[in-house]
C-alpha positions as CSV (number, residue, x, y, z in Angstrom):
1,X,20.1,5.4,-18.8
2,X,20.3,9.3,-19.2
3,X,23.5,11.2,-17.7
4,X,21.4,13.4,-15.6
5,X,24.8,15.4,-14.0
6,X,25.5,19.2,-14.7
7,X,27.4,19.8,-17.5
8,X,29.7,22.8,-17.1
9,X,28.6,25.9,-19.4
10,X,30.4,28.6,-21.0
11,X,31.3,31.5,-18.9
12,X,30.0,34.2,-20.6
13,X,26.8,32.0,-21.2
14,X,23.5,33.1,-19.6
15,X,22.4,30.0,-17.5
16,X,19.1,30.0,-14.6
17,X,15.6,30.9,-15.4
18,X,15.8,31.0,-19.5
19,X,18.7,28.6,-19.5
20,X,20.0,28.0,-23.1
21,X,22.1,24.3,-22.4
22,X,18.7,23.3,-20.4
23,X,16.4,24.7,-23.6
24,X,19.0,23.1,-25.8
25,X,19.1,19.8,-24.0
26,X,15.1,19.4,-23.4
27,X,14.7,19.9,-27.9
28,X,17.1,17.3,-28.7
29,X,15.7,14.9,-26.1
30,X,12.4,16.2,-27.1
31,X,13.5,15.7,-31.2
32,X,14.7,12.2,-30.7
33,X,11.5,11.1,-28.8
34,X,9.5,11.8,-31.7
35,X,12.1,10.4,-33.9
36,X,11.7,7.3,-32.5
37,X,8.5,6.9,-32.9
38,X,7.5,7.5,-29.4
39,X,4.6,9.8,-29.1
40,X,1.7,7.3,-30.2
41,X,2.3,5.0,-27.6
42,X,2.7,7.8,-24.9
43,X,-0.4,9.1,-26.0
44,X,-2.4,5.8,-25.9
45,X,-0.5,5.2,-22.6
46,X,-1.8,8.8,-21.2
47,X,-5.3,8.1,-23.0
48,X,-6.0,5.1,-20.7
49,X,-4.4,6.4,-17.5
50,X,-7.1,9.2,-18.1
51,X,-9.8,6.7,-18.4
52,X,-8.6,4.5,-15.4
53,X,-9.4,4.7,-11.3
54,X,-6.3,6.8,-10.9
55,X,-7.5,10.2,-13.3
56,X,-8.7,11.5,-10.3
57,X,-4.6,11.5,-8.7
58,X,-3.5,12.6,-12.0
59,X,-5.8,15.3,-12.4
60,X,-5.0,16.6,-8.7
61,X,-1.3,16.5,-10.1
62,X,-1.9,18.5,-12.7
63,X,-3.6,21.6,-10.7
64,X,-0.9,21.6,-7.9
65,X,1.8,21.6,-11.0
66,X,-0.2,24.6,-12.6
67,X,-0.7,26.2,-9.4
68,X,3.0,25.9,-8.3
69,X,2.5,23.4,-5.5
70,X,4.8,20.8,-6.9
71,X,5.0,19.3,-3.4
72,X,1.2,19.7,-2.7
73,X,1.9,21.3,0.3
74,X,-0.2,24.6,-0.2
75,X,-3.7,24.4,1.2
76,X,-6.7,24.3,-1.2
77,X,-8.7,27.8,-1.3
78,X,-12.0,25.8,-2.5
């Protein structure tokens, strides 16, 4: 299980939007994903989600992440 608490940073570092221990921590967990061999399998797992009764949900995810509306609680202008 990943230690998901705040790790304290330097004080003279620049931490918030454009975080460097938050970049940092994101390309080493990123880095040892694909070292592990896990991308393939994500892929495939992705692939048949897309091709499965709930693309229609994922796809509604994915324009209220691009649009902001993490919470989808901004009203659709279509």
């Amino acid at each position: 299980m990943q230690d998901t608490r705040k790790k304290k940073t330097p004080k003279d570092g620049i931490e918030g939007e454009g975080s460097y221990s938050g970049t940092r921590d994101y390309d080493e967990r990123t880095a040892k994903f694909i070292e592990k061999g896990k991308v393939e399998k994500a892929a495939q797992e992705a692939k048949r989600a897309m091709e499965s009764d709930e693309a229609a949900e994922l796809r509604k995810a994915e324009a209220q992440g691009k649009a902001g509306d993490i919470h989808g609680k901004r009203k659709s202008s279509k």
